[in-house]
Structures are given as C-alpha cells and as structure tokens.
MARLUM-543482 format. One record per residue (C-alpha): x, y, z. Coordinates in steps of 0.5 Angstrom, whole numbers, plus 500, padded with zeros to 3 digits. Layout:
XYZ/...
***
This chain:
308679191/313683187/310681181/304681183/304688184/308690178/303686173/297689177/299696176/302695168/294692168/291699170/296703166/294700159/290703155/288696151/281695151/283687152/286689157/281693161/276687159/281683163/281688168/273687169/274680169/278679175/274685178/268682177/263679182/260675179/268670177/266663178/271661172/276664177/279658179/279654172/282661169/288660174/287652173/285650180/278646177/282641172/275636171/271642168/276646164/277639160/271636160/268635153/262639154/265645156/271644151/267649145/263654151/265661150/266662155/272658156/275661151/274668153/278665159/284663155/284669152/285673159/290667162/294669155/294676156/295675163/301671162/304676157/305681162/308676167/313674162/315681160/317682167/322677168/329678168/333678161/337672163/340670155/344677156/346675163/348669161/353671155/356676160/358670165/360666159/365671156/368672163/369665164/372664157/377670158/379667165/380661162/384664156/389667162/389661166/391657159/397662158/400663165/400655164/403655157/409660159/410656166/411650162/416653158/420657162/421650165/423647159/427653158/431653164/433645163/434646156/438653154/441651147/437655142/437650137/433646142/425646140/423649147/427655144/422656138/416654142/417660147/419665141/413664138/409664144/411671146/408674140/401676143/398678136/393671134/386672133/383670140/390673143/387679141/380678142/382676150/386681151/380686149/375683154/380683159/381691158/374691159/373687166/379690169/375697166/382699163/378700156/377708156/379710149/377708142/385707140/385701144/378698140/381701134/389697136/386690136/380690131/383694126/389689127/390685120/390678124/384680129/379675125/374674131/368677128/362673130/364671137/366680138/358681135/355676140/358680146/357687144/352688149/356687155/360693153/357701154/354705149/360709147/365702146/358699142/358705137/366704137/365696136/360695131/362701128/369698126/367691126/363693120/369697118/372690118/367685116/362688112/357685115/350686113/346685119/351691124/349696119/341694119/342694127/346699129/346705122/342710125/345709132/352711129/348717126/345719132/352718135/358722130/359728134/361723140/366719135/373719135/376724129/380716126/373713127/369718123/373718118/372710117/364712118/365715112/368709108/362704112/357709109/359709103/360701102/354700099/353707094/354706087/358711084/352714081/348715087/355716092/353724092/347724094/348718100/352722103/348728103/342725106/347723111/350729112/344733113/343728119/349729123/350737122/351739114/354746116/360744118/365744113/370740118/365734115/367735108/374735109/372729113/369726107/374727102/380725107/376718107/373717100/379719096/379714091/372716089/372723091/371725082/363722084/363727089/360734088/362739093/355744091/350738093/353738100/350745101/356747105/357755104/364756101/365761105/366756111/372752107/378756108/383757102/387751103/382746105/378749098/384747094/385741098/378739095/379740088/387737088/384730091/378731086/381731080/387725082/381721084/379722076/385721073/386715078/380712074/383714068/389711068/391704069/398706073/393711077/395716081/394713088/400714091/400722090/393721093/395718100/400722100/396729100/391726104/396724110/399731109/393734109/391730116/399732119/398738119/391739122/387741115/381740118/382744124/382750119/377755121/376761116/379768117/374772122/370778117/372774111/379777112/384777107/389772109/395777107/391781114/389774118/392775125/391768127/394765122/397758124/404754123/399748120/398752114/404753113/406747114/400744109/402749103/408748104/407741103/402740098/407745093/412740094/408734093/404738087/411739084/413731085/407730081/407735075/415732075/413724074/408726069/414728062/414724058/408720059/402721055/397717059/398725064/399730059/391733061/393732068/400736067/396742064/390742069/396741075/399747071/393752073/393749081/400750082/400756080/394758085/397753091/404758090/401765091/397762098/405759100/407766099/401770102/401765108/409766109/409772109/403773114/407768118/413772119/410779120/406775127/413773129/415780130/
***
C-alpha cells in the first residue's frame, strides 16, 4: 500500500507528458484494457488479432512506465549486500586469527625450544603488517567506529605492504563521506587507478577545505599525475581557482608537493598577489624552484637538497606563515614567530651545505653562482627575523 501510494504521487508530481498520458489512462472512464494492462485477461492480450492493435501497444508502454517507477522504489539491495559481505569477512578474518594464535600459544607451550618450528611460526605471525591483515584491521576500525581521523586511513593505506586496492574501492560506499574523499583519494594516490579519478575528481575538489594538510599535499601529487610538463602550470590553475586561488598557504602547498617539477610551475600564472607570501615562503619558492631546474639538468640531481628544504619547510610550520599587518617591515613585526626563525635558520644552513658540495664540480658552477645571490638575501631575512625576535623577548 506503500508503494502504491508512493508511485501514485511520483505519477501526479512528473511533469512528463508520458507520464501524464498514463495518468489519463488509468483515470479514464472508458478503461476496458485495464485488466489485460495488469495482465489479468491473458486470452486477449495473446491473441493473434490483437497482437498489432494499437491500442495494445500503447498498453505496454503505459505498463513500462508504470513499472519504471515501481522499480525506482525498490530498495538498493547490492549495496546492502556488500556491507553484509564485508562484515562477515572481517568477522571471519578475526575469528581465523584468535584460532591461528591459539593453536600457537599451545604449541609454544608443549614445545619452548626457540630452535623449534613453532617458534618462528609464532614470530611471524605477530607481525600484523600483510596486505589483508591490514585491510582487516581497517574494516574493523570502521565497525567498531573507532575510524575518526585521516592518520589512521593514511597508516594502513599509504603503508608499502597494503596492496588490497580493488577489494578497498569496492566497499568505499559503506564508509561516510569525509573517510570516502580520504579513501579514494589515497587509493588514487596509490594505485593510479584511472576510474577513481573519473569518479570522485570533482568531490575531491568540492571537499579540499575539509582535508587533512598531509592529504592536501597528496592531492596535489594526484592532480598532477596526468599534466605534462608543458601544461602542469595551467592544470593547476584551473584547479586552483575552484578550491580558493586567494590563499597563499595553497601555493606553499603546491611547491612542498610537487617539488621535482616545481621549474614548470610559474608562481605569476597562480594569480596570487605577492603581497600574500611572506618573505620566507617567497625565497622558499624561488630556492625550490631553481634546485628542481638543476635536478633535471644534472644526472647526479639535486634531490636530496630538494627533500631537505621542503621538510624543513613543513617542520617549521611555513605554511602557517601569515604576512605582517599594513605590510610592516619585519624589523617592526611584532608577531613575529619562532618557526620563522627557525626556518631562516634552517635554510641558511642547508643553502651553505649545498653551495659547499658544489666546489670543484663543473656540472654546478651556474647553480653555485645563482645560490651566491639567494644566499645573500637569505642571510639579511636571518639577521632582521633575529633581531626582532630578541627584542620581543625583552
């Protein structure tokens, strides 16, 4: 009766002329192929000399429809059925390992000598860290709903031994929504799975202020895994517009994640005012940006210095950096921060490792000269943060 009610006010809702014609039908006076429509005169409906009337076909057409809208009531039962499935297969994953460390507790117990081969079974079995191990204990986080932060999705999936890809996007609609962008975000991340990117791209745009810093910066690797080098700029852009072109914590963003290829990024196409960057994260984009071009130009590459500066760059909080109120000198910044200290400080040291390890070696004679410059600028933003610093302490 349900139903029946619910169908019937979706009928005089639509505004279909089909289904209004169907409307008419079932409303009409004159209905003496109602009961061949609900198939209750089986000897005329089959008859031969009924088989091209007209009017028979017009009474497929209207069943048709009306069983369109019967079936678009029915419950999703496949998705229900996979929730049930996973369940039970976690349920068993558990059950199958209480027995596996039972049995070897017992065989621990009647034979203690650790040269025995119930030693090393038991050894290895302690070692939770297999693909499906890992798979099971993510399911069972989300059962027991003790899933409540993107560090726990990030632990098992981003782990090198998780390889349960497929079986992981099949249940991806039993999780909420924040743990679907989280999970299919990092399954991308992972698998380069064309078909999550043609699914969820646009949900993981709508979703970027809602992710985890950690995950934003693997957006921003994921965005890029199918841009050439020529059209890398534009890309990023064009997605950049959609989740807030305004922000400069977005382009630190970008140059912390796509460091290797940060010589095809051009800062100006970003449509950031420089006025937004503060001088650390400004020289932060021109170092990392000029290592990445030297890293293409070089086989020995500069990777290594480029890792080091963007760590630094993320323990010392750079992208929290906000600039001076008024466009203050920093030598007159109150609010300045230890972090930036602590980052000038850091990228000094590493700026003079690297011009170090360029003597005496060709290949970086342009590199060590352009540092020359950078170095230059980098000590006078150590000197000025320094000082500000001390007087704050006062």
């Amino acid at each position: 009766m349900k139903r029946f009610f619910s169908v019937g006010s979706k009928l005089f809702k639509s505004e279909s002329e089909e289904l209004r014609k169907t409307i008419k039908f079932l409303t009409s006076k004159d209905n003496g192929r109602l009961s061949s429509l609900l198939g209750l005169d089986s000897s005329t409906s089959t008859s031969p000399s009924r088989s091209n009337d007209p009017g028979l076909q017009q009474d497929k057409e209207h069943v048709e429809r009306i069983l369109k809208l019967l079936n678009t009531s029915l419950p999703e039962v496949e998705t229900k059925k996979r929730k049930v499935e996973a369940h039970y297969n976690v349920l068993f994953s558990q059950l199958k390992k209480l027995v596996e460390e039972s049995v070897s507790v017992n065989d621990i117990t009647k034979y203690p000598n650790k040269n025995d081969p119930s030693h090393t079974y038991e050894t290895e079995n302690k070692n939770p860290s297999t693909s499906l191990q890992l798979f099971d204990q993510l399911m069972m986080l989300k059962y027991t709903n003790k899933l409540i932060n993107s560090n726990q999705i990030s632990s098992i999936i981003l782990n090198k031994e998780f390889k349960e890809f497929e079986k992981l996007q099949s249940v991806i609609p039993l999780f909420n929504e924040e743990q679907k962008l989280n999970i299919s975000l990092l399954l991308y991340y992972r698998s380069h799975n064309p078909h999550l990117l043609k699914e969820f791209k646009e949900k993981w745009i709508q979703g970027y202020p809602t992710l985890h810093v950690s995950i934003k910066r693997l957006f921003w690797r994921c965005m890029s895994f199918s841009c050439n080098d020529e059209n890398l700029t534009f890309e990023i852009r064009d997605i950049l517009k959609k989740v807030g072109s305004q922000d400069p914590s977005n382009v630190i963003l970008i140059y912390q994640s796509l460091y290797k290829r940060a010589l095809y990024l051009d800062y100006a196409v970003f449509e950031v005012p420089n006025n937004l960057l503060t001088h650390n994260q400004d020289l932060f984009v021109k170092i990392i940006t000029l290592l990445s071009e030297y890293n293409e130009k070089i086989e020995s590459g500069t990777t290594k210095w480029l890792i080091k500066i963007v760590k630094s760059s993320v323990d010392n909080k750079l992208l929290m950096e906000k600039p001076s109120a008024n466009n203050l000198d920093i030598k007159k910044d109150p609010n300045i921060s230890i972090y930036q200290y602590r980052f000038i400080r850091a990228l000094d040291i590493e700026m003079h490792e690297i011009f170090s390890s360029c003597k005496d070696k060709p290949e970086f004679q342009n590199l060590k000269s352009e540092l020359k410059e950078i170095l230059s600028f980098v000590r006078e933003e150590e000197m000025d943060i320094k000082s500000q610093l001390a007087l704050k302490f006062i």
